[in-house]
N, C-alpha and C positions, 0 to 999 in steps of 0.2 A: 708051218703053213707055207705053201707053197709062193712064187712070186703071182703064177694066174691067180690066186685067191687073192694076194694083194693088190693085184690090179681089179679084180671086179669087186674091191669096196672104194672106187670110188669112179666116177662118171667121165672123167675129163679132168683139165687142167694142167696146172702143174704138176699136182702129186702123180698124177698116170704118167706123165712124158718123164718125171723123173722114175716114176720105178721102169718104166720102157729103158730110162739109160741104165739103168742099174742091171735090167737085167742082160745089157749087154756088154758086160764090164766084162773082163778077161778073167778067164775061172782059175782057180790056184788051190792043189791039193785039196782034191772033193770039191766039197762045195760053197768052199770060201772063195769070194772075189779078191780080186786086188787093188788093194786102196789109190785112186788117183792123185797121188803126189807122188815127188820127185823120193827118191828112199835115201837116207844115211846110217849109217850106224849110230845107234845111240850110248856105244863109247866114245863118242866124240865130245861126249860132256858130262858125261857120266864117270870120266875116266878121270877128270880135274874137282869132280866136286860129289858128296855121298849125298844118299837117300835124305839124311838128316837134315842135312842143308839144303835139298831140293823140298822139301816137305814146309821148311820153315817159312822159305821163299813162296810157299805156294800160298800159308795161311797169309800172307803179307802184301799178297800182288794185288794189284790193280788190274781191274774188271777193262781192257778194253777192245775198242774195234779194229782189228787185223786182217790186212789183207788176204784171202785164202793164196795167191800165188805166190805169197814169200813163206810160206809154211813148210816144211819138209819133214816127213813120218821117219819112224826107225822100226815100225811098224808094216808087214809086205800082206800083209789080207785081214778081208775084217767078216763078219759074217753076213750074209746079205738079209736074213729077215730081222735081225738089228737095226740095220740099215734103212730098211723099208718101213720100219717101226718109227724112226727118226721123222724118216719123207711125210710120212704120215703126221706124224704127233712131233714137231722139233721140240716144244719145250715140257719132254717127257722127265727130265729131271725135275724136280723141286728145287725151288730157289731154297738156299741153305742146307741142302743135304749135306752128307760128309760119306766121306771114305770110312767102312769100320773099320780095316786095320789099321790107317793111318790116320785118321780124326782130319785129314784136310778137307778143304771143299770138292765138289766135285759138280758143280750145280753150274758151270762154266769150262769148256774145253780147258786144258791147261798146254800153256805154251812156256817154254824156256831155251829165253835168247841167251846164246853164248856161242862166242866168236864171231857177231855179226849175222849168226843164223836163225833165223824162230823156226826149234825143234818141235814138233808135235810131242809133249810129253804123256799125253790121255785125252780121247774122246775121237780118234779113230773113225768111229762107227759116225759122230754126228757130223765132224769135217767131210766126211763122202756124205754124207744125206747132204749138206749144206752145198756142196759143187754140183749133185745132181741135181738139187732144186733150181740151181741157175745163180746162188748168188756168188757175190763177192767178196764178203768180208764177214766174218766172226765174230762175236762179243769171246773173248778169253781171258781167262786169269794169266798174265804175262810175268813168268818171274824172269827176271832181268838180269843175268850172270856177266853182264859188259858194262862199262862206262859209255861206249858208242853209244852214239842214235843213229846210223847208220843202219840198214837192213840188208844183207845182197839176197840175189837172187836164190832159191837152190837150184 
């Protein structure tokens, strides 16, 4: 579906001024946009710790509210009618879903601080819905790879 079609299901409001910003998000290879946050490589923590242990931490985190501007993707585009599906319907996931290859949750953005930074680990698609809707903060599953409480910027 097109982004016009997404815009003419619905009237007004927020969800139209957010697909209006979406759909003028910078375009990247075809027809994917580019995720509004700051990019890093996600060997930067990937490289100190494996799937297994980022998985464990995942089933274990705590569900909380995080600022969207301390977040930083390893992620560089996401698809927009994803996206517009988010704007539309944010809590499109089911509480308690899971990953089937990995049996973790997935019903909660997943974030993973390490070295002071909350990396975007999954859910791409709903942190753009959530900045173009105008907010500020995320519920996410935060697995926590520091003793810090410390956040910097990305």
């Amino acid at each position: 579906m097109s982004l016009a079609k997404w815009l003419d299901k619905v009237d007004g409001g927020p969800e139209r001024s957010a697909l209006v910003k979406l759909a003028r998000l910078k375009t990247y290879k075809g027809d994917r946009v580019l995720v509004p946050l700051p990019h890093r490589d996600k060997d930067e923590y990937k490289h100190d710790v494996d799937n297994e242990e980022i998985n464990e931490g995942i089933n274990a985190a705590p569900i909380l509210d995080v600022p969207l501007k301390h977040i930083v993707t390893n992620q560089r585009s996401v698809d927009p009618e994803h996206v517009a599906a988010y704007i539309l319907k944010p809590d499109a996931v089911e509480k308690g879903q899971k990953n089937p290859k990995t049996g973790t949750p997935v019903d909660h953005v997943i974030v993973v601080k390490y070295k002071n930074v909350l990396h975007l680990h999954d859910g791409n698609h709903r942190v753009t819905a959530a900045l173009l809707r105008g907010e500020d903060t995320i519920e996410a599953r935060v697995v926590d790879l520091d003793s810090d409480d410390e956040v910097e910027d990305g």
